[in-house]
C-alpha positions, 0 to 999 in steps of 0.5 A: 200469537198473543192474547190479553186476557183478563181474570177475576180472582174466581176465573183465576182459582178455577184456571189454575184447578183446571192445569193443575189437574194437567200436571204430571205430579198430579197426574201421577199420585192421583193414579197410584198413590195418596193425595190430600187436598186440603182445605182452601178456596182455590183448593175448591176449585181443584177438588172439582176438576180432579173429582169431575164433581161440583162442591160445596165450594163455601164449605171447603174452607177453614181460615178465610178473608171477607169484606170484614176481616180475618175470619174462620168458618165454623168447624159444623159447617166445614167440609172434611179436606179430602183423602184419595187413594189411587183416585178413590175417595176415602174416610180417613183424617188428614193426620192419620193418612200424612204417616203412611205418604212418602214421596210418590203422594201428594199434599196439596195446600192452599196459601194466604199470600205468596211473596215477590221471591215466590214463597207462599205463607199460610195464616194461623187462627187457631193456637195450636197451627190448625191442621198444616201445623200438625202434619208439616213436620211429618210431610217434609220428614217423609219428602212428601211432595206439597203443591200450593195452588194461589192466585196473584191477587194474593201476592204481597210486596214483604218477604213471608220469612218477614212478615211471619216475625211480625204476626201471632194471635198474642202479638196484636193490640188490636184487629179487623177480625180474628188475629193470626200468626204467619207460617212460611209454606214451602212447597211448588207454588202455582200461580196463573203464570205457571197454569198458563204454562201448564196449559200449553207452551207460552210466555206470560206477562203481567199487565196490570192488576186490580179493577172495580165493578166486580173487577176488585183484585183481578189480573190482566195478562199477556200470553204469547207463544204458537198459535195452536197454544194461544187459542186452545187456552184461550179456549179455556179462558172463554169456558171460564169467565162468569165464574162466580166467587165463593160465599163466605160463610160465617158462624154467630161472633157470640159464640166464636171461638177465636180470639176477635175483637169483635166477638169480646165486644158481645 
């Protein structure tokens, strides 16, 4: 059996939180270990359907993208990334907790953009490598496990290792926006093509991207497996669409702290 099915970015990001709560990884670390859910759009998305709670979803973001530019919100608006233990909401910082994980917890980070070989990249806007920059090296120390939830719409056609010689806040001339450096992120990358997996036993193909009208970086698919499988995630498709995108949430330029252009223009 097959179904084409159409997702907007936001219908895509709510997809993958729902399978990603399916994963056995998950699963397991949520029961009996640490988890950190990092700051992220799409890692929103996964704080709901884990915590079977709605969120501030437009708070639950650092560094983001809008129809200006590069941006970041601003940190008293910000929402603190989310520590669990064995399923427990706990007040502790994110660089405190990464040195007690090991390899049976979990990081979940978000991604910018993830390349035609699968490898996710994260922007940088702060100097210093905002909070991934200072706990990375301590999670691959340790072999914590980082799972990278990330929508297609953010596949890019350049390699990361790449892309990430070219970017740095000092490297640019000039911007739309605040500029940023690009850190490769390695990890398990999950797009819709490995929730839709995740979801049931099918083949996924890619059709077509893009839209207008509300369409604007959607993707098109074909899943094709049993029939059981088929109409059970189509199902969840169905429970999905309409899902409305996340506001972005910027702070005054004048008072910015990041280097923009914008902001030395005021």
């Amino acid at each position: 059996m097959k179904a084409q099915i159409t997702l907007t970015p936001s219908e895509s990001k709510r997809l993958i939180a729902k399978a990603l709560v399916k994963h056995e990884r998950v699963k397991r670390a949520f029961k009996k270990g640490i988890v950190v859910i990092n700051l992220g759009s799409t890692n929103a998305f996964v704080a709901e359907e884990l915590l079977k709670s709605g969120l501030a979803k437009e708070r639950f973001v650092a560094g983001m993208i809008d129809g200006k530019g590069t941006c970041v919100v601003p940190r008293k608006e910000r929402l603190d990334s989310i520590v669990l233990r064995e399923g427990v909401v706990c007040d502790e910082g994110v660089e405190d907790v990464v040195r007690e994980m090991g390899p049976d917890d979990l990081f979940i980070k978000g991604a910018n953009a993830v390349d035609p070989g699968g490898v996710a990249g994260v922007m940088l806007a702060s100097k210093t490598g905002g909070t991934i920059g200072h706990v990375l090296g301590t999670l691959k120390a340790r072999g914590v496990p980082i799972i990278i939830p990330v929508g297609l719409e953010k596949l890019i056609p350049d390699s990361i290792e790449k892309v990430s010689t070219v970017a740095g806040i000092y490297q640019m001339d000039l911007s739309t926006g605040a500029p940023v450096g690009v850190m490769p992120l390695s990890g398990e990358v999950i797009t819709e093509r490995e929730a839709f997996k995740l979801l049931g036993d099918v083949e996924v193909h890619v059709i077509g991207a893009g839209g207008i009208g509300g369409g604007e970086g959607s993707y098109t698919f074909i899943i094709e497996g049993g029939e059981r499988w088929v109409k059970d995630i189509f199902d969840v498709v169905k429970s999905i669409k309409g899902e409305p995108p996340i506001k972005a949430l910027r702070g005054s330029c004048g008072s910015c702290i990041y280097e923009c252009p914008e902001r030395k223009r005021r």
